[in-house]
N, C-alpha and C positions, 0 to 999 in steps of 0.2 A: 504494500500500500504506500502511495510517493505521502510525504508529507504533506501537501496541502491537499489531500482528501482526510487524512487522519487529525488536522487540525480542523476542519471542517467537520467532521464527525462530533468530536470532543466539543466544538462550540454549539453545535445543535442539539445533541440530548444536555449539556449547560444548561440552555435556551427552554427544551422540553422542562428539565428539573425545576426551574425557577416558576415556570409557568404553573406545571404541577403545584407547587406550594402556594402558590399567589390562591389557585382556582380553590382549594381546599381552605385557606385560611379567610377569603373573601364569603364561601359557604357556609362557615365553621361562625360566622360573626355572622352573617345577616340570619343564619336558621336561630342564633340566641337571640340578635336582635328583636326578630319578630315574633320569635315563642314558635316556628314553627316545624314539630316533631316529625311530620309525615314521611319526609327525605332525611330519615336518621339511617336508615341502613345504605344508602349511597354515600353519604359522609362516610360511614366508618369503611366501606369498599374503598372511596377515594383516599383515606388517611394510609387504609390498609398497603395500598398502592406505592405509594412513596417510597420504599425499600427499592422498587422495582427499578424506577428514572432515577433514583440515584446509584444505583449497581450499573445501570445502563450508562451514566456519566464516570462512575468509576472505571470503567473500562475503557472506556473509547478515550477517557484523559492517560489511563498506562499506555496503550497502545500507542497513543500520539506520542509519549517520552520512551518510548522506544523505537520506535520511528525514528525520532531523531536522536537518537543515543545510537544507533545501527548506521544513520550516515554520518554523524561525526565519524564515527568508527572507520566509516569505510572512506571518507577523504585521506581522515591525518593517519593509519595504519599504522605497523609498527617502527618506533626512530631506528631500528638497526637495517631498515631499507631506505632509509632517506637518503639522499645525493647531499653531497659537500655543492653548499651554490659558490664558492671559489674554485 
């Protein structure tokens, strides 16, 4: 995977993750808000959920630093193959 698909990855489940918390916490206060019980078991699906976009952003953020922990590697390689630049 080249790097700018893996940094692209890692910024869109971010993206999903953030959104994730926003949708559950804006739920989470308007059902107290207005006393309303009826969408109590989609709250707790959507809280339930959370584990999931964030495992889904844990990954795609390792793989992106591996990614680029795999091309630094593979530019700079090992100093007993370097050329003298004199």
């Amino acid at each position: 995977m080249p790097t700018n698909r893996a940094d692209a990855a890692a910024r869109h489940t971010g993206r999903l993750l953030c959104l994730h918390l926003a949708l559950a916490m804006s739920l989470t206060a308007g059902s107290a808000v207005l006393g309303v019980d009826d969408h109590r078991l989609g709250l707790y699906l959507l809280w339930a959920a959370l584990p999931l976009s964030a495992g889904a952003w844990a990954l795609a953020r390792f793989r992106q630093k591996r990614v680029r922990h795999e091309e630094r590697s593979h530019h700079v390689g090992h100093p007993a193959d370097w050329e003298s630049v004199a």
